[in-house]
KOLLOTI-998666 format. One record per residue (C-alpha): residue in three letters; x, y, z. Coordinates in steps of 0.25 Angstrom, whole numbers, always signed. Layout:
BEGIN
ALA, X, Y, Z
...
//
This chain:
BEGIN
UNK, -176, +234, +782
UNK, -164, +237, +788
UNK, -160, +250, +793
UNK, -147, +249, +784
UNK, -134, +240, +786
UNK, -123, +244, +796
UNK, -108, +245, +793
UNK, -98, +233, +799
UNK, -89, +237, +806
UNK, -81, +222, +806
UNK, -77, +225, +791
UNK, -89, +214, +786
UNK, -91, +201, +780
UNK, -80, +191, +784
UNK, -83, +182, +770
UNK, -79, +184, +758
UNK, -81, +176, +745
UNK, -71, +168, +735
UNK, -69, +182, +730
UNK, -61, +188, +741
UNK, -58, +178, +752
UNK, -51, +186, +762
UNK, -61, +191, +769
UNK, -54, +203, +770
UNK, -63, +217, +770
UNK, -63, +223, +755
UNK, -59, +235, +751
UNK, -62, +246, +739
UNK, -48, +247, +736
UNK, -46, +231, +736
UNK, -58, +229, +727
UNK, -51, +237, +716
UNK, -54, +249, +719
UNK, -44, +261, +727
UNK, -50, +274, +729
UNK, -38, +279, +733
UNK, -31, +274, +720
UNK, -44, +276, +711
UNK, -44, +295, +717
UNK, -28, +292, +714
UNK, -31, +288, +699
UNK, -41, +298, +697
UNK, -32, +309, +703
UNK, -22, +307, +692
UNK, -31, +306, +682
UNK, -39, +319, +684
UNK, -23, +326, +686
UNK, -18, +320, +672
UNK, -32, +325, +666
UNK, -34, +339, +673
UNK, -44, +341, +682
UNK, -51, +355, +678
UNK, -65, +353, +685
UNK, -66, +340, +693
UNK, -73, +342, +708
UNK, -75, +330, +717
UNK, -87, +325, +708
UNK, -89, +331, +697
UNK, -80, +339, +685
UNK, -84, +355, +684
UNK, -83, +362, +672
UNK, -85, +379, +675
UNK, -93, +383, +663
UNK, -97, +396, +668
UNK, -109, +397, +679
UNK, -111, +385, +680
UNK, -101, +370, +682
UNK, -103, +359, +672
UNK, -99, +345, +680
UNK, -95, +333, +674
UNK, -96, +318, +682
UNK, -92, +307, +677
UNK, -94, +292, +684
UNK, -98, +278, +682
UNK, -105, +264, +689
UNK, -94, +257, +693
UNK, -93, +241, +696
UNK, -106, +243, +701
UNK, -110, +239, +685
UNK, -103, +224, +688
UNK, -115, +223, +698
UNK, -125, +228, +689
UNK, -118, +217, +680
UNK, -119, +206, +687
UNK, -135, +209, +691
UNK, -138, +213, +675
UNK, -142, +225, +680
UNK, -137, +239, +676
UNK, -150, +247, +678
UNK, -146, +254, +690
UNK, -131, +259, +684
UNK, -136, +270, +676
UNK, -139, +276, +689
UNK, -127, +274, +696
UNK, -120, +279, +684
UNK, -129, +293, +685
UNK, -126, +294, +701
UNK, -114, +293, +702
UNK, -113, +305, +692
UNK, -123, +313, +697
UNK, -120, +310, +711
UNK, -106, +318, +709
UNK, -112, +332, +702
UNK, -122, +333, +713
UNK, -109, +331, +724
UNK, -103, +343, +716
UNK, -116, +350, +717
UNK, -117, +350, +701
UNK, -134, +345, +694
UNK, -130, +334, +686
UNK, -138, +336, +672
UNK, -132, +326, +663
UNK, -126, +313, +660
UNK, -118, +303, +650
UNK, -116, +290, +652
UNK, -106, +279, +646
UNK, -108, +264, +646
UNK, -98, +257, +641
UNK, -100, +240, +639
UNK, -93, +228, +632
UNK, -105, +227, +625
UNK, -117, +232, +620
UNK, -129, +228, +630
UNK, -143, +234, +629
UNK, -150, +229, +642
UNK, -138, +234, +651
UNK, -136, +245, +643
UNK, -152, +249, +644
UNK, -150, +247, +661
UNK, -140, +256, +660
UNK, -147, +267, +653
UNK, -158, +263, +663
UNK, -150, +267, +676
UNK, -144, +281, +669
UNK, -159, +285, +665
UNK, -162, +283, +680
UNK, -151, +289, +686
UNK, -153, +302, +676
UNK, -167, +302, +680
UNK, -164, +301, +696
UNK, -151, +313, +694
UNK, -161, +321, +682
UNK, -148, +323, +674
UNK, -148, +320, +658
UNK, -144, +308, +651
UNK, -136, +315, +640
UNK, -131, +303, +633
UNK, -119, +293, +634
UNK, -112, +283, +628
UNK, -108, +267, +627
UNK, -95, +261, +624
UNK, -95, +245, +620
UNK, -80, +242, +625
UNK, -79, +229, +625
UNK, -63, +228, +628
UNK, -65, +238, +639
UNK, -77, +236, +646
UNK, -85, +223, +654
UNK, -99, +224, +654
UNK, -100, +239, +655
UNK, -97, +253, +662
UNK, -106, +265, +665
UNK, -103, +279, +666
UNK, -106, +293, +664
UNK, -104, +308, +665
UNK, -113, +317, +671
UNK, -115, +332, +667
UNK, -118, +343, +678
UNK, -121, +357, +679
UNK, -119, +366, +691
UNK, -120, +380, +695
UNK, -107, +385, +701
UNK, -113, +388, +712
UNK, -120, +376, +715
UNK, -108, +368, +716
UNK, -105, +364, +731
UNK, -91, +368, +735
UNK, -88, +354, +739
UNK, -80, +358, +751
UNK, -89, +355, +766
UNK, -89, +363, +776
UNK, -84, +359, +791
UNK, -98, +357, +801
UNK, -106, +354, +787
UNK, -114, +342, +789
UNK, -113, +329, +779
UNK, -127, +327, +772
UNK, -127, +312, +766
UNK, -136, +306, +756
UNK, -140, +291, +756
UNK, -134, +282, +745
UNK, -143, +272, +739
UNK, -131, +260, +742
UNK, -117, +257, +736
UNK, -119, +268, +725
UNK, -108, +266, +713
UNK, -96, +267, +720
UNK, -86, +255, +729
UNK, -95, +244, +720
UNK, -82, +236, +719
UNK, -80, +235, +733
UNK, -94, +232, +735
UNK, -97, +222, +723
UNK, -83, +216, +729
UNK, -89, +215, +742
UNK, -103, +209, +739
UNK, -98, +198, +729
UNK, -89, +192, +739
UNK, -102, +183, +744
UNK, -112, +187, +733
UNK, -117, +188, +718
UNK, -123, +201, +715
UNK, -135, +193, +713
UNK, -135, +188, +728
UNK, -148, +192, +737
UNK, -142, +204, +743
UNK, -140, +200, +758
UNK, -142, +213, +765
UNK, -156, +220, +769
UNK, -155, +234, +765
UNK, -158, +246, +773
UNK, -172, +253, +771
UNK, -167, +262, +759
UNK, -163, +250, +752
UNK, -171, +242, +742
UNK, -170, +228, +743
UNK, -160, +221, +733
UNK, -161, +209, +728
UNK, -147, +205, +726
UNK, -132, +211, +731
UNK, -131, +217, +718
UNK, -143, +225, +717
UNK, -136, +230, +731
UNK, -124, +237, +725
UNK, -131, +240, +712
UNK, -141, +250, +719
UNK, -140, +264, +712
UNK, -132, +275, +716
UNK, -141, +287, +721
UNK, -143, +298, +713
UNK, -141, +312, +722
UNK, -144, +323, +713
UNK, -157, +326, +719
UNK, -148, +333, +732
UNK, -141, +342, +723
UNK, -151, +354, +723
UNK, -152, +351, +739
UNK, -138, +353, +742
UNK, -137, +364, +737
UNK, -149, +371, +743
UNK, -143, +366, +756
UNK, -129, +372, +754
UNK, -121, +358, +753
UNK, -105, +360, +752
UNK, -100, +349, +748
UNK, -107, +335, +742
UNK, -100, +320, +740
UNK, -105, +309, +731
UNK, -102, +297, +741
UNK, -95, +289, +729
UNK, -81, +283, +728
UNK, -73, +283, +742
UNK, -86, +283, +750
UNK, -86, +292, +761
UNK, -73, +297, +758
UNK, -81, +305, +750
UNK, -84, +315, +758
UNK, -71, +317, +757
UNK, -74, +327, +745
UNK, -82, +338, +751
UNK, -70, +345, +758
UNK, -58, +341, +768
UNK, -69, +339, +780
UNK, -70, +326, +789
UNK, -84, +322, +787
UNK, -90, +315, +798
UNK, -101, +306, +792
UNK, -110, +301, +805
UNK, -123, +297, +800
UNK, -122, +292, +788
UNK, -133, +284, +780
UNK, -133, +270, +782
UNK, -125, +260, +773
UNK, -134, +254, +763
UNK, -134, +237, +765
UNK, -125, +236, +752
UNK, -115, +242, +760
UNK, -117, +233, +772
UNK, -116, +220, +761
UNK, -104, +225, +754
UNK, -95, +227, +768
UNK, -100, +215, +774
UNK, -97, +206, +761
UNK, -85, +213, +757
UNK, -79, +215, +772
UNK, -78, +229, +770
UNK, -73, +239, +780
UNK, -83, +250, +785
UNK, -71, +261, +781
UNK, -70, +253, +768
UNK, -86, +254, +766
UNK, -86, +270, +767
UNK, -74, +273, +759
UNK, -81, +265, +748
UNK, -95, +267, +748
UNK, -106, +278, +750
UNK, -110, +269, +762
UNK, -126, +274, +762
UNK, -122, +287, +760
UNK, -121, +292, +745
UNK, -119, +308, +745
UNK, -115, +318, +755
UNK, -114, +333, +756
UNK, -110, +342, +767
UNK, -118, +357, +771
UNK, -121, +365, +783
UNK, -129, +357, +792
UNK, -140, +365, +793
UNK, -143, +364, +780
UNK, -137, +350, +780
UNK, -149, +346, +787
UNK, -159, +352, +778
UNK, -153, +344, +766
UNK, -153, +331, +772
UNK, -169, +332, +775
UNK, -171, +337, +762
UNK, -164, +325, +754
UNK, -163, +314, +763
UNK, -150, +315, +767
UNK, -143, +315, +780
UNK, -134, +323, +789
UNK, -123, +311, +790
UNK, -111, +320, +796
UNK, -102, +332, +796
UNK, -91, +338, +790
UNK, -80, +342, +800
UNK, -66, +349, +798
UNK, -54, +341, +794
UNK, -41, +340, +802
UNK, -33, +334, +790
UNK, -40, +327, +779
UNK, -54, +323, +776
UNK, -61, +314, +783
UNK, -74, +305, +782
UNK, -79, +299, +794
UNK, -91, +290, +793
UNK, -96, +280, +801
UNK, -84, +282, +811
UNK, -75, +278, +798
UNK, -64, +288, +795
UNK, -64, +289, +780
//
């Protein structure tokens, strides 16, 4: 096995199928999806509603000593690839992640969880997978399965859609702050691949040469199991990262992102910092597939996806130390003061 697959740095592949013959390099935005335009939509959404307890990832609610935290998120067009393999086995737990994952970036213990299926019609074997995956992703975050509920909407919806709402509880004081500190050192946590966000761009990319039933052409790197076809690739699970909450917070941590839509622009979140990210984890092989096959520009790569890394936090380095060696985590940079604005820079990439 490999030690893990590098970036290019001449944009990738030059071919491209009967799906997209420009050979031009793909973008999120041009695959249908504009982060820009989709935080835009959001904003005025959450302005005409009232926002009376949002924080970056989860909603809380003061109900005296203690926060009640609301999440609420779904799978994504990663369930056209679990379609097009028939098998959905694997969503439940990406429908519980990306949940959790958010509660333990606020610092909130997820306890509970509703899901919502909603299908054109009534399947039991798909609808038994699915139940499959949420038992498992439960059982990996130990949060309760309190109950849910499925539509049949046939006008409305193809095939089906998966998502849910997760309940937590925190004590005021647990909470981080959210806001890094300037000489705090970036801890990062290793993804287990493409995770449940930019599957657009990605599913664009690997079907411009491929069915998701093709061998998958790429040998992994030495975390990685061996998958049999492209699409059990981008199908892998998200991780799970409630076991890191307790940690954290023994170790002090300030501020924590869930490395999700926007990529690295994440980090972003944790405070008006540059964050200078110089020793990330490796990029899994699906990452190496989907830039090559989709022409994909390095930038374009780490404003999209987690790129190997699937949650940061920032903490004095002292103890930033500490934690890593307890949780097998890394020290992958540093958080610096800010002439302006923000800033990411990874892998030499200003984000």
């Amino acid at each position: 096995m490999t030690d893990g697959p590098t970036l290019r740095t001449d944009g990738g592949a030059d071919e491209a199928d009967e799906t997209d013959d420009s050979g031009e390099g793909l973008t999120y935005a041009e695959t249908g999806v504009d982060i820009e335009a989709s935080e835009a939509a959001t904003a005025a959404l959450v302005t005409a509603a009232g926002d009376a307890g949002s924080g970056d990832y989860a909603g809380l609610l003061d109900i005296g000593d203690r926060y009640l935290a609301l999440a609420t998120d779904g799978v994504g067009t990663k369930l056209l690839v679990a379609e097009a393999l028939g098998d959905y086995s694997t969503v439940g737990i990406d429908c519980i992640a990306m949940n959790v994952n958010d509660m333990v970036a606020a610092g909130v213990r997820p306890v509970a969880f509703v899901d919502y299926l909603a299908v054109d019609e009534p399947n039991e074997t798909f609808s038994a997978q699915v139940g499959e995956g949420l038992k498992a992703g439960a059982d990996e975050a130990d949060i309760a399965l309190v109950g849910g509920e499925t539509a049949v909407m046939p006008e409305v919806v193809r095939g089906l859609d998966l998502a849910g709402t997760c309940a937590g509880l925190a004590a005021k004081e647990a909470l981080f702050d959210g806001e890094s500190r300037e000489g705090d050192a970036v801890v990062g946590f290793r993804s287990s691949g493409i995770h449940s966000n930019g599957l657009t761009l990605a599913r664009t990319a690997a079907t411009r040469r491929h069915e998701y039933t093709d061998p998958y052409p790429i040998e992994g790197g030495d975390d990685e199991p061996d998958y049999d076809s492209v699409g059990a690739a981008l199908l892998e699970p998200t991780r799970i990262y409630t076991h890191l909450l307790d940690p954290m917070r023994e170790h002090g941590v300030h501020a924590a992102a869930h490395v999700t839509g926007g990529g690295w622009a994440n980090l972003k979140r944790m405070g008006e910092f540059d964050y200078v990210v110089d020793d990330p984890f490796e990029p899994h092989s699906v990452f190496e597939f989907v830039q090559e096959e989709g022409n994909v520009s390095d930038e374009e790569m780490h404003r999209t996806f987690n790129m190997g890394t699937g949650f940061v936090c920032t903490l004095p380095p002292e103890a930033a130390e500490k934690l890593a060696a307890e949780t097998e985590g890394r020290v992958v940079g540093r958080v610096e003061a800010s002439e302006d604005e923000a800033n990411v820079s990874v892998r030499g990439l200003d984000l």
